[in-house]
BALOKOL-244659 format. One record per residue (C-alpha): residue number from 1; residue in one letter; chain; x, z, y. Coordinates in Angstrom, 1 decimal. Example, Ala and Ser with C-alpha at 12.3 -4.5 7.8 and 13.67 -1.06 7.14 Angstrom:
resi; resn; chain; east; up; north
1; a; A; 12.3; 7.8; -4.5
2; s; A; 13.7; 7.1; -1.1
***
This chain:
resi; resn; chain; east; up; north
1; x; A; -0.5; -229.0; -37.4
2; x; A; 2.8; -230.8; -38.8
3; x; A; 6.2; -229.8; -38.1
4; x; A; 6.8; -233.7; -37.7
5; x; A; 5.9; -233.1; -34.1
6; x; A; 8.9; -231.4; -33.1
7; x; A; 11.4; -233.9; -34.5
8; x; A; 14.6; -232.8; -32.5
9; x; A; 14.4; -229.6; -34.1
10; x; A; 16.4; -228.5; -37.5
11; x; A; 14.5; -227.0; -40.3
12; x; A; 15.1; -223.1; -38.9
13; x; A; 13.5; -220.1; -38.9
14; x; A; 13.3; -221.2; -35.4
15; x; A; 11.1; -224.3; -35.6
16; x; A; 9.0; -222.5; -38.5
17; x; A; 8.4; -219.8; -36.3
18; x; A; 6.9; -221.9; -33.6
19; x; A; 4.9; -223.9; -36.1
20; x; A; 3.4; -220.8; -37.7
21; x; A; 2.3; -219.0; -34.1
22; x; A; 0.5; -222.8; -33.1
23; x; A; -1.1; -223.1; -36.3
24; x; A; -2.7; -220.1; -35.8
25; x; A; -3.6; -219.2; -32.5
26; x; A; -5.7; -222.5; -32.7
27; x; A; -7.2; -222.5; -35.9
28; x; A; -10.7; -220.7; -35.4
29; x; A; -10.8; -219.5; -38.9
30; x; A; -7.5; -217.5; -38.3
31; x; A; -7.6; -213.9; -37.2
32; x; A; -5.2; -214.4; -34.8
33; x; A; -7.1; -217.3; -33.4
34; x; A; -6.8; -217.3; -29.4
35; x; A; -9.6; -219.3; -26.9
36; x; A; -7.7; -222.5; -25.6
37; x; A; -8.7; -220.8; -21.8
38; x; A; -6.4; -218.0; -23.4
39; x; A; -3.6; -220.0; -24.1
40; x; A; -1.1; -219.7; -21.5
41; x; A; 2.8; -220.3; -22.2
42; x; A; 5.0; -219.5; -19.4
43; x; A; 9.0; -220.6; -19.3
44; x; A; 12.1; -220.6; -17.4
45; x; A; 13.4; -223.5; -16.2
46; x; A; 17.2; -223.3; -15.5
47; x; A; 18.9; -223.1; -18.9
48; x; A; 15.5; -223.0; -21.3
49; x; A; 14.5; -226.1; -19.9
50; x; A; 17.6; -227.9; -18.8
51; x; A; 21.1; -227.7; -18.4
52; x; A; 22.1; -225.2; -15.9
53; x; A; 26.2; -225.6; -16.7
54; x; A; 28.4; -225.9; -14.6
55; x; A; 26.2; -224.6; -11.7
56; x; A; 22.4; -224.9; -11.1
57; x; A; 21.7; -228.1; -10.1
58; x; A; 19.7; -226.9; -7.3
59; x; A; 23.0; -224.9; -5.9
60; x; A; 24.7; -228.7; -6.6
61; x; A; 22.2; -230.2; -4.0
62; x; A; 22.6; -227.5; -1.8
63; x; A; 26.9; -228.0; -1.7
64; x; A; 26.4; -231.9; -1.2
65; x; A; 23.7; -230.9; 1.6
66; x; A; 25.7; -228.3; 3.3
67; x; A; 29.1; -230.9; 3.4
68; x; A; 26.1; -233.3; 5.2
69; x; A; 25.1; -231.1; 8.0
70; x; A; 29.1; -230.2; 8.4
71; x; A; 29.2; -226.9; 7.0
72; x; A; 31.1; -227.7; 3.7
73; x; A; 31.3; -224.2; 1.3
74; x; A; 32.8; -224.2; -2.2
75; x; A; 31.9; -223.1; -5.8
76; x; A; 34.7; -220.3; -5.3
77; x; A; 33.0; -218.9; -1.7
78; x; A; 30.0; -218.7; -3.0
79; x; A; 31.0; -216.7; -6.1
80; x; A; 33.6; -214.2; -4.4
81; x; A; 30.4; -214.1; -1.9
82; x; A; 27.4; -213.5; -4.7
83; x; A; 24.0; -213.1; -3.7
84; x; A; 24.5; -212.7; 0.0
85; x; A; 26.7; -216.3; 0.5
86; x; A; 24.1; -217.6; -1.8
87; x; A; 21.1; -217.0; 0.7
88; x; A; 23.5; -218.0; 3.2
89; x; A; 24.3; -221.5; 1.7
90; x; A; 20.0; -222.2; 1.0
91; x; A; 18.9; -220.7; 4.5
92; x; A; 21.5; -223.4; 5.7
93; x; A; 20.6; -226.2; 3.6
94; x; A; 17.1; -225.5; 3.0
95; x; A; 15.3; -224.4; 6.6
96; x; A; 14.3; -226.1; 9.8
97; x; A; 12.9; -229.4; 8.1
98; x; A; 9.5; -229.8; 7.5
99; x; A; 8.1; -229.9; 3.7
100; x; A; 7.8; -233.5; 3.9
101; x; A; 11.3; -234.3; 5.1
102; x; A; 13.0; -231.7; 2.1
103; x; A; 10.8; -233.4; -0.4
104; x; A; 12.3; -236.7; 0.7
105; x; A; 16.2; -235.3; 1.0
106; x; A; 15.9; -234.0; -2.4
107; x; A; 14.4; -237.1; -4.1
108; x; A; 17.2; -239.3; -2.4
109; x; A; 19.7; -236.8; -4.0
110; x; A; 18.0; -237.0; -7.4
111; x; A; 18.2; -241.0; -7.4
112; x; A; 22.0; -240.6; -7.0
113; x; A; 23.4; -237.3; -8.2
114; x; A; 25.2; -237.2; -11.6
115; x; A; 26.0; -234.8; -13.5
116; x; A; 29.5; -234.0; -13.6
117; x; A; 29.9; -233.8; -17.5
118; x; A; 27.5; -235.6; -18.9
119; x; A; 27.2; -238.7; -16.7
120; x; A; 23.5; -238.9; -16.1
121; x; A; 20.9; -237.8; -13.6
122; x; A; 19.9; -234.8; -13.1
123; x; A; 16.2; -235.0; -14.9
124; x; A; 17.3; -236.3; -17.5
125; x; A; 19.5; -233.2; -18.6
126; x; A; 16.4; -231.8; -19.8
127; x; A; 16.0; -230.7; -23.6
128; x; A; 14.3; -232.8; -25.5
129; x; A; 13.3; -229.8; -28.0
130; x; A; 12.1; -228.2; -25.1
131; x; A; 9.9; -231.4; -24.4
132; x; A; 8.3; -231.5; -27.3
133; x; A; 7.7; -228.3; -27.4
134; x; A; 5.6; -228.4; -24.1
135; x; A; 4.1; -231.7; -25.7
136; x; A; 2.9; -229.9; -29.0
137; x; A; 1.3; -227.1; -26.5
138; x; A; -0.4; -229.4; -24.6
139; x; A; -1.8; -231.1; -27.5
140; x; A; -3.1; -227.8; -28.7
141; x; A; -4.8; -226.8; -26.0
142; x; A; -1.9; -225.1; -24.1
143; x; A; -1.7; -224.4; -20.0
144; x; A; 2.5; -224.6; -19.7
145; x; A; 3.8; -222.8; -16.4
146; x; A; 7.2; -222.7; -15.1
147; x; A; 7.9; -219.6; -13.6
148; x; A; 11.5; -219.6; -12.3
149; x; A; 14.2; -218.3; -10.2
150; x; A; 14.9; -221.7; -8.9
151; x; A; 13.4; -222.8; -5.5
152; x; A; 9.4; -224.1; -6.0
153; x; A; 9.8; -227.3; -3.4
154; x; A; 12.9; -228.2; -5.1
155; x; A; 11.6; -228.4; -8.6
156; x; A; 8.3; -229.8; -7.8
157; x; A; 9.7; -233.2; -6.6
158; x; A; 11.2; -233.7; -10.3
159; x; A; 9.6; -231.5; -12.8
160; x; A; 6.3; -233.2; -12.8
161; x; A; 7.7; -236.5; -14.0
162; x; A; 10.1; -234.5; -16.3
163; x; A; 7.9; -232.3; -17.9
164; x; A; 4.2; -233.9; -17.3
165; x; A; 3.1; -230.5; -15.0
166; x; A; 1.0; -230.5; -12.5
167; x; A; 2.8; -228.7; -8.8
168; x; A; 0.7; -226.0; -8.9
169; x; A; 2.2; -224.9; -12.3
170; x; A; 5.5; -225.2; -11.3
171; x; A; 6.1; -221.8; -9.4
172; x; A; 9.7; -220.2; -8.5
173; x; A; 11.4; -218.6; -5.5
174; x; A; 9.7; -219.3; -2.4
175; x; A; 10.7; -219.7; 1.1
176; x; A; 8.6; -219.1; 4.7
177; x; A; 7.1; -221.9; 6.4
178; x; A; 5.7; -222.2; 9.3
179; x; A; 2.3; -224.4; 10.2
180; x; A; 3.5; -226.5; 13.5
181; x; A; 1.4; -229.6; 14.8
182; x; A; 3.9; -232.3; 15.4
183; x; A; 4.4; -236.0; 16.8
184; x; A; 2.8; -237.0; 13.3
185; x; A; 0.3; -234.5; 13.3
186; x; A; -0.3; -231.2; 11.2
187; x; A; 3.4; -230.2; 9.0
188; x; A; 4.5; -227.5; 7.8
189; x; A; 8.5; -226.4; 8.4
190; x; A; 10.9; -224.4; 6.4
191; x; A; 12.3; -221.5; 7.7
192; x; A; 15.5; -219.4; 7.0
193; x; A; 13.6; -216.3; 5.0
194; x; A; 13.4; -216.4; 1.6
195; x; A; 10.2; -214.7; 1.0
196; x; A; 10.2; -214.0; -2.8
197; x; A; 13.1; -214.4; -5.6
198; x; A; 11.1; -215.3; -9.0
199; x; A; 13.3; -213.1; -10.9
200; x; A; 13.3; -210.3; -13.1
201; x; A; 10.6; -208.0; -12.7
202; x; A; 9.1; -209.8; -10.2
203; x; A; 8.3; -213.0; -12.6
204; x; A; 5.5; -211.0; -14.4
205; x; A; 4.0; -210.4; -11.1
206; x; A; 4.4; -214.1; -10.1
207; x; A; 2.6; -214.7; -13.4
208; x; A; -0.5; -212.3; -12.8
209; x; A; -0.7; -213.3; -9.3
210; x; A; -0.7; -217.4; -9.9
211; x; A; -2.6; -217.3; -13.3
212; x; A; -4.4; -214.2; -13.3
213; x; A; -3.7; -213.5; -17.0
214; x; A; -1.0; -212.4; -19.8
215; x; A; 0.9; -215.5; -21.3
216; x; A; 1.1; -215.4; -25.4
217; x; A; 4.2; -217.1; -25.2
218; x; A; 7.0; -217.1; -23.6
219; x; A; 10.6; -218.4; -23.2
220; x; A; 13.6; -217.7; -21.4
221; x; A; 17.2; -217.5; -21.2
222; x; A; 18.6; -214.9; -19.4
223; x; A; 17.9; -211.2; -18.7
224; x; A; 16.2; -211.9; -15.7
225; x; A; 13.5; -213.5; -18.3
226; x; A; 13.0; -210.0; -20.0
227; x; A; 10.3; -208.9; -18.2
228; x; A; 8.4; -212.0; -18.6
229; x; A; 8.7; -211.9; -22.1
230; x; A; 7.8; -208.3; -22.4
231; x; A; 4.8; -209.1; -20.0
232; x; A; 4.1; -211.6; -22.8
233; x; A; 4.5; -209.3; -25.6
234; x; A; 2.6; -207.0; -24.1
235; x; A; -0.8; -209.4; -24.8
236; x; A; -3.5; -208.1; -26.7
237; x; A; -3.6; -211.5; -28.9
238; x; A; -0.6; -212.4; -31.3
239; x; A; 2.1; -214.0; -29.6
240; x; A; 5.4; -215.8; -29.3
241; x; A; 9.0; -214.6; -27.4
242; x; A; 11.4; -217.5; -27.4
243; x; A; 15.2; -216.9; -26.0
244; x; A; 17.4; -219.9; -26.1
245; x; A; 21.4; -219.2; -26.3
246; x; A; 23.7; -221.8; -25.7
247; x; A; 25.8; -222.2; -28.4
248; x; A; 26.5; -225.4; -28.5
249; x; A; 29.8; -225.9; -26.9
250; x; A; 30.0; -229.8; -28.3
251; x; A; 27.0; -231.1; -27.2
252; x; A; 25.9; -228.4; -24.1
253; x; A; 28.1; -225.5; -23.4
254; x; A; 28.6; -222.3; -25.1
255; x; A; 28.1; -219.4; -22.6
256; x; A; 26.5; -215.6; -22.6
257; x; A; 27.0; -215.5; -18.7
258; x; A; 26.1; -217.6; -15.7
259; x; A; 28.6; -219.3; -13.8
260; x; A; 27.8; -218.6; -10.2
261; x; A; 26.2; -215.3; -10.4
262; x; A; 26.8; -213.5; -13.4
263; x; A; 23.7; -212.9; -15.0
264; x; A; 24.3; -212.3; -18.7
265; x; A; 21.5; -212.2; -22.0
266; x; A; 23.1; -208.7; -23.2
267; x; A; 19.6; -207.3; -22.6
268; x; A; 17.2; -209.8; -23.5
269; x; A; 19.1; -210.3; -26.8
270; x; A; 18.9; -206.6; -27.3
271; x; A; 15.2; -206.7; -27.0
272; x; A; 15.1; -209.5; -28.9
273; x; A; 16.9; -208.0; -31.8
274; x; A; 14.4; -205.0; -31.7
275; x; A; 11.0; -206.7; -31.6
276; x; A; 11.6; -209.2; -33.8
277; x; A; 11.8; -212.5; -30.9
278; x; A; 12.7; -216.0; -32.0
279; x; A; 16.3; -216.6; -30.7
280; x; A; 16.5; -220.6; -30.7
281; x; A; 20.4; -221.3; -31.7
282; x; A; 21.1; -224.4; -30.0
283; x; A; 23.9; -225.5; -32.1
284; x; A; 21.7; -224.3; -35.5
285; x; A; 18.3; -224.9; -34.5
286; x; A; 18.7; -228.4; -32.5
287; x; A; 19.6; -231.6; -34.2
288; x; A; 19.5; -233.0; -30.4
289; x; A; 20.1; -231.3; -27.3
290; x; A; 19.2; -234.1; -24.6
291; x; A; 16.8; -237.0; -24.4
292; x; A; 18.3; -240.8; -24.5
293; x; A; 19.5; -241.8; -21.1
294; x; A; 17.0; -244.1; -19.9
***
């Protein structure tokens, strides 16, 4: 393979890193050759995929949804509430619509939503390193699965046309819905449980449950990402932990923590450190952070 096919990316240990692990795990005369139904890469979405700064864009949909249905909360109740005021705020915003009716409220959203730094929509504060690095997988033979915190309905009306993925390989945290037959006929409606938070130790079970086998690469962001990555490194075949940190205070924003609810990458670095992980550098590694605004 060339390294011309991730063309955002800086000469770095980073990039080289990547390009040594593709080369080979898919060259059959390699002893660290993997079958392409083997080749599983598995990432994060919220800040390894796309912007996550100032707040997720998922908890931006929910504020402009909650000041809709008359129940307006702010940035600063939700963080002196943590956790709790955030189940509050997605039960609220997110329940007692039918699947087809969310799917239309957040694509209406998407079409008009900016973000508040940078101008554009939403999808398109994607990273286009992180694009072509799901391009040059796919290419190779890759299956790429997001496996995310965020909610599963919410990213599947965007990530398909954003990162060329199929729904069913879009998974994160998932809500209960109820099967109701309706004035239109069969439809199934939101409730106010959250059912499972795709986080932390529960990603790697997310992973076995929807694929049924270990990743050999992985990236992610945060420490609620280590356990997917050491899920990942735990693969009998060679394979590849990636951990963005946003440096980049120019382009992006330079952070080690969250905004909202404090999660920080003391861990994950740590681990990182120890077995030798790539750490992608955004302001080293990146010679662009998003895609041209189309």
């Amino acid at each position: 393979m060339s390294a011309d096919q991730l063309p955002s990316w800086h000469e770095s240990s980073a990039k080289q890193s990547i390009v040594d692990f593709v080369g080979a795990v898919t060259d059959q005369g390699s002893p660290d050759f993997v079958p392409s139904t083997e080749r599983v890469a598995v990432f994060d979405n919220d800040g390894t995929l796309w912007t996550e700064q100032p707040m997720y864009t998922q908890l931006a949909f929910a504020l402009d949804r909650a000041a809709e249905l008359g129940r307006p909360t702010s940035l600063e109740e939700l963080q002196a509430g943590g956790m709790a005021a955030l189940v509050e705020l997605i039960s609220l915003t997110h329940a007692d619509v039918t699947t087809e009716e969310f799917d239309a409220a957040c694509r209406t959203w998407l079409a008009s939503a900016r973000h508040p730094r940078f101008a554009r929509p939403y999808p398109q504060t994607v990273y286009q390193p992180m694009l072509e690095l799901l391009d040059l997988l796919d290419h190779h033979g890759f299956s790429c699965w997001i496996f995310s915190g965020g909610g599963t309905d919410f990213m599947r009306t965007w990530a398909g046309e954003a990162y060329g993925l199929p729904p069913h390989r879009v998974i994160g945290s998932v809500g209960e819905t109820e099967f109701r037959t309706g004035e239109n006929g069969p439809e199934l409606v939101k409730g106010a449980k959250i059912d499972v938070i795709n986080d932390g130790p529960l990603k790697p079970s997310s992973i076995h449950r929807h694929i049924g086998q270990r990743p050999v690469l992985a990236a992610g962001n945060t420490d609620g990402d280590l356990a997917m990555l050491q899920w990942t490194a735990g693969s009998p075949h060679r394979t590849l932990e990636l951990v963005v940190r946003h440096t980049d205070g120019e382009r992006e924003y330079a952070y080690d923590r969250d905004p909202v609810l404090g999660s920080g990458n003391g861990q994950v670095l740590a681990a990182a450190a120890e077995h030798r992980w790539t750490v992608i550098d955004m302001a080293a590694d990146w010679a662009v952070v998003h895609p041209p605004v189309s």
